[in-house]
C-alpha positions as CSV (number, residue, x, y, z in Angstrom):
1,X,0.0,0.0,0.0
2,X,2.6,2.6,1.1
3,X,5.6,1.0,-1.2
4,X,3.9,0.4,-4.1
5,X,5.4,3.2,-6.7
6,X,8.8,2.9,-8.5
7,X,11.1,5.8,-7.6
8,X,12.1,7.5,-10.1
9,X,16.1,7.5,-10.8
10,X,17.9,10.6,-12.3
11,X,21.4,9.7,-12.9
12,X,22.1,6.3,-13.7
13,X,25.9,6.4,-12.8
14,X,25.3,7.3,-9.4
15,X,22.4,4.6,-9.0
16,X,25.7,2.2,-9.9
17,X,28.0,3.4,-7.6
18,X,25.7,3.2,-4.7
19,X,24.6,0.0,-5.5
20,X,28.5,-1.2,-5.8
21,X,29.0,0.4,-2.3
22,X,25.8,-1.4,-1.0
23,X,27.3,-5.0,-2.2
24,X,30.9,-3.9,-1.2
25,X,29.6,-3.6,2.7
26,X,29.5,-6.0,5.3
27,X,25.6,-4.9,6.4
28,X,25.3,-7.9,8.4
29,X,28.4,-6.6,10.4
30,X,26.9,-3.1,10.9
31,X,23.2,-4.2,11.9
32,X,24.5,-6.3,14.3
33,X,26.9,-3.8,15.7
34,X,24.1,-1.3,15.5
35,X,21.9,-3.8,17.3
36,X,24.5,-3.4,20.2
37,X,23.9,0.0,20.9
38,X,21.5,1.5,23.2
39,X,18.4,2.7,21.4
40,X,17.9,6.3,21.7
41,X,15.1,9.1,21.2
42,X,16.8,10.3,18.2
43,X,18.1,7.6,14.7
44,X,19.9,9.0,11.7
45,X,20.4,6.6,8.6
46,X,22.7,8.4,6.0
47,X,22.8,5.3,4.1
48,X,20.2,2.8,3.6
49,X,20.7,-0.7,4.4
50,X,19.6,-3.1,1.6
51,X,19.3,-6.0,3.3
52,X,15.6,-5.4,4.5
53,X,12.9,-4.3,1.7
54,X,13.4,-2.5,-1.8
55,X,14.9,0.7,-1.6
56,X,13.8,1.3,-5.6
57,X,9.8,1.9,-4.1
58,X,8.8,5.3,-2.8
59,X,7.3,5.7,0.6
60,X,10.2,2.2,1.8
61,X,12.1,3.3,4.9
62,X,15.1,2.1,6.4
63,X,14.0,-1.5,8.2
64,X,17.1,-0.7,11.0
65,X,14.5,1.3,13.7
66,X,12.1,-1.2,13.3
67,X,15.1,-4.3,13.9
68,X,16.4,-1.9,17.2
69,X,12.5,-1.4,18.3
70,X,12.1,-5.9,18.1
71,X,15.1,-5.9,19.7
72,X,15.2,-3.1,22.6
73,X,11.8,-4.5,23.7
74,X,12.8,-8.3,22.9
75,X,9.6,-9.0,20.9
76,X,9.2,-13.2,20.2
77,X,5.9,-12.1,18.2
78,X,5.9,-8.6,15.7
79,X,2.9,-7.6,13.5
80,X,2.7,-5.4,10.5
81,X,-0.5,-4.9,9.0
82,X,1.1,-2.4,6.4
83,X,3.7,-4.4,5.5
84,X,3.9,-3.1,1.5
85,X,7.5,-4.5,0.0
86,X,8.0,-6.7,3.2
87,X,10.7,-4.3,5.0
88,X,9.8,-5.7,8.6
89,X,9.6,-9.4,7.1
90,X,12.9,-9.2,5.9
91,X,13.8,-7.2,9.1
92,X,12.3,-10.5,10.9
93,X,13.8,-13.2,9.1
94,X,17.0,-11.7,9.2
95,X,16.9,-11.7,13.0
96,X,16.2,-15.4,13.4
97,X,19.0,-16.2,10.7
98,X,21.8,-14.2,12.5
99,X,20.9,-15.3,16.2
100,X,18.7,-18.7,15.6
101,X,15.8,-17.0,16.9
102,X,12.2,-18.0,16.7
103,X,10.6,-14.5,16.3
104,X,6.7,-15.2,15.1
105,X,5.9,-12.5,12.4
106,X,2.4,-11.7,10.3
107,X,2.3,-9.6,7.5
108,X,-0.9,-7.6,5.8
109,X,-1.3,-4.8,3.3
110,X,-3.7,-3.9,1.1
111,X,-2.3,-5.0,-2.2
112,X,-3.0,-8.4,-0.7
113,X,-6.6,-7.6,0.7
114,X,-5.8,-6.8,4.5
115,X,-7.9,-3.8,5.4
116,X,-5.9,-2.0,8.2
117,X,-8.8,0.5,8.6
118,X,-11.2,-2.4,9.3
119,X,-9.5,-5.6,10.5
120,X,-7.1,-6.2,13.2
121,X,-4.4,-8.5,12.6
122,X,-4.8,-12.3,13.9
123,X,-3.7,-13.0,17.1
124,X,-2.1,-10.8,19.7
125,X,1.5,-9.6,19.9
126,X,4.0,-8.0,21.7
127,X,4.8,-5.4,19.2
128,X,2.8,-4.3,16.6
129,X,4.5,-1.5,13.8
130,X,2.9,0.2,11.6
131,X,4.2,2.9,8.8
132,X,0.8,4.6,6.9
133,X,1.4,6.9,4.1
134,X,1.7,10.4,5.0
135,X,-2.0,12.0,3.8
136,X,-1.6,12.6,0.1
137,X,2.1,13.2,-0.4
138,X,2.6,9.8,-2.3
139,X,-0.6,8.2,-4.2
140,X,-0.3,4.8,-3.9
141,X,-3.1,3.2,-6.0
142,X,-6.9,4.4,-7.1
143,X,-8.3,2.3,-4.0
144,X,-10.8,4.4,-1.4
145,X,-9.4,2.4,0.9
146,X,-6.0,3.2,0.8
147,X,-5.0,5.8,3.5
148,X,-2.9,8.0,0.6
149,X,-6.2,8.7,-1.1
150,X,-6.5,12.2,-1.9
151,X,-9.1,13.4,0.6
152,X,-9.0,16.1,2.8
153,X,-6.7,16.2,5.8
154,X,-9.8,15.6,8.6
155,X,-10.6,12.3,6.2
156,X,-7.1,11.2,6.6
157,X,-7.0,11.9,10.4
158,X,-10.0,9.8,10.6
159,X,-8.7,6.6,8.7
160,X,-5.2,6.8,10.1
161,X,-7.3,6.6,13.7
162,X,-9.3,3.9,12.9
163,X,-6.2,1.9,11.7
164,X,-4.4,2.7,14.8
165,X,-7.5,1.4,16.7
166,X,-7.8,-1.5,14.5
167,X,-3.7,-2.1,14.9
168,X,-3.9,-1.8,18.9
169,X,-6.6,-4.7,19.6
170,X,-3.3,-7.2,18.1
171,X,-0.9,-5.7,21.0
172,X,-1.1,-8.2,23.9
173,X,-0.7,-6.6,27.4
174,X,2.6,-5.6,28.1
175,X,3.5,-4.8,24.8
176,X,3.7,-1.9,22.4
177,X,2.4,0.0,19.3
178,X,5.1,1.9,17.4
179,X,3.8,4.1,14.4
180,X,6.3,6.0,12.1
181,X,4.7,9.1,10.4
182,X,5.9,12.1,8.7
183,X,4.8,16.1,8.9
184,X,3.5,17.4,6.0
185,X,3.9,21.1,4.8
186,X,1.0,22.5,2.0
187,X,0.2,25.6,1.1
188,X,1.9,27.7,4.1
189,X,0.0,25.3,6.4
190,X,2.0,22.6,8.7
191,X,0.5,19.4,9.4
192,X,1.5,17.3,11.8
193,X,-0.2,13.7,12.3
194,X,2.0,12.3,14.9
195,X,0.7,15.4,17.4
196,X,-3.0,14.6,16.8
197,X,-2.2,11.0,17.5
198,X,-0.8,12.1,20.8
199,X,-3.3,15.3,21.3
200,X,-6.4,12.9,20.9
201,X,-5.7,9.7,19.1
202,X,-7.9,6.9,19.7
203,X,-8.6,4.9,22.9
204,X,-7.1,2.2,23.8
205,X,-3.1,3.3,22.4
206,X,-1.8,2.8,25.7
207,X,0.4,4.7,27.8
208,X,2.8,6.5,25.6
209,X,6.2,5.5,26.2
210,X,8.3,7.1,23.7
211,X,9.1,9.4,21.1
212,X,11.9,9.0,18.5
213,X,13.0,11.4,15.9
214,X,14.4,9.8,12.7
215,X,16.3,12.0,10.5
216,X,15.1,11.9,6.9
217,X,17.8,11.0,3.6
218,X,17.8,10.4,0.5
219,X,13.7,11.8,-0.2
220,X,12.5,12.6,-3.4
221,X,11.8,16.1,-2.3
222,X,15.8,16.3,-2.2
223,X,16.0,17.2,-5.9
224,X,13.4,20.0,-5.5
225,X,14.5,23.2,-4.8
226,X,13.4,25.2,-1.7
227,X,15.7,28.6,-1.7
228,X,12.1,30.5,-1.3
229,X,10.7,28.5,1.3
230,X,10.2,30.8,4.4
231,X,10.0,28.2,6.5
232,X,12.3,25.1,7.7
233,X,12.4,22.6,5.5
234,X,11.4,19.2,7.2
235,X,13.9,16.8,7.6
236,X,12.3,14.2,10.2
237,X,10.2,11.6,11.1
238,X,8.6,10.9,14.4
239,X,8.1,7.3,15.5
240,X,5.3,7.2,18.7
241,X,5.8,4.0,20.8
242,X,2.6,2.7,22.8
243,X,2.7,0.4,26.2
244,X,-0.3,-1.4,26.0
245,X,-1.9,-1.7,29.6
């Protein structure tokens, strides 16, 4: 649903080379020493790791936040009912090879028929991740369903809390909701969907128990010039984690 349109690639050359540095690293190596470190309320990702998902689809994000959030909490059961390229899959499977682990995983989306605004995934889990478009600012298909239809931004709010709502009945007690979402700037106005989740999001989140900032690369917007923009550009995502009660 969210990872569903090709980027678009401007120089080819460069596409190369970064795809010769990509093979050249030892990424296994620097998850796991990643892995090590203590998880903080602020990630940064310069250069994306292309072991988890496909970097080539618009809307994919780096699957390392979602590996340290699995393994910060030490979640034996993980959820994703937006799962679009199969980031957190990958992000799974690739924890069970490297430590023998037995980490239980379910994946949905709707390219495959799972409703996030109206079904909950099967079963109950100690973390549960979910990464919904942000409104509008990539279309992902023609379906009304789809949370990056172009309605207005009330419409969205709406959606994105019923999919929260829906998303929270899979945590089990104990264990969290973690929700990656980015601000939105349009027309002079700011828009920020990760506030009204925390202002008045739906009941039965949980107790918020964190807030991380991840530092945005390598966006599409990157190529678009912004020298008139009176305002700050955004460069960030924010990631709300939920203790379910």
């Amino acid at each position: 649903m969210r990872e569903t349109e090709l980027a678009e690639y401007t120089n080819g050359e460069l596409r190369e080379a970064n795809q010769y540095q990509a093979e050249a690293k030892d990424w296994n190596r620097v998850v796991r020493t990643e892995l090590e470190q203590p998880l903080t309320s602020f990630v940064s990702y310069p250069e994306r790791c292309p072991l988890f998902g496909d970097g080539r689809f618009r809307g994919n994000c780096d699957g390392r936040l979602f590996l340290s959030l699995v393994w910060h909490y030490k979640a034996l059961s993980v959820a994703d009912p937006m799962m679009g390229s199969g980031t957190t899959k990958d992000g799974v499977n690739w924890l069970n090879a490297q430590y023998r682990g037995c980490i239980e995983y379910w994946g949905g989306d709707l390219s495959s028929g799972f409703n996030a605004t109206a079904e909950s995934p099967p079963g109950e889990y100690d973390l549960v991740w979910l990464h919904p478009p942000y409104w509008d600012i990539i279309t992902y298909s023609d379906d009304p369903r789809d949370l990056s239809a172009r309605v207005s931004y009330v419409q969205y709010l709406s959606r994105l809390f019923e999919s929260l709502a829906q998303a929270a009945k899979a945590v089990r007690p104990g264990g969290h909701l973690a929700v990656l979402l980015g601000d939105i700037r349009r027309r002079g106005n700011y828009f920020n969907p990760a506030w009204e989740i925390w202002a008045g999001g739906p009941p039965g989140l949980g107790r918020l128990a964190s807030v991380i900032i991840k530092a945005q690369h390598a966006c599409g917007s990157d190529r678009v010039g912004y020298s008139s923009l009176p305002d700050p550009r955004i460069m960030h995502e924010t990631c709300l984690v939920f203790e379910k009660q």
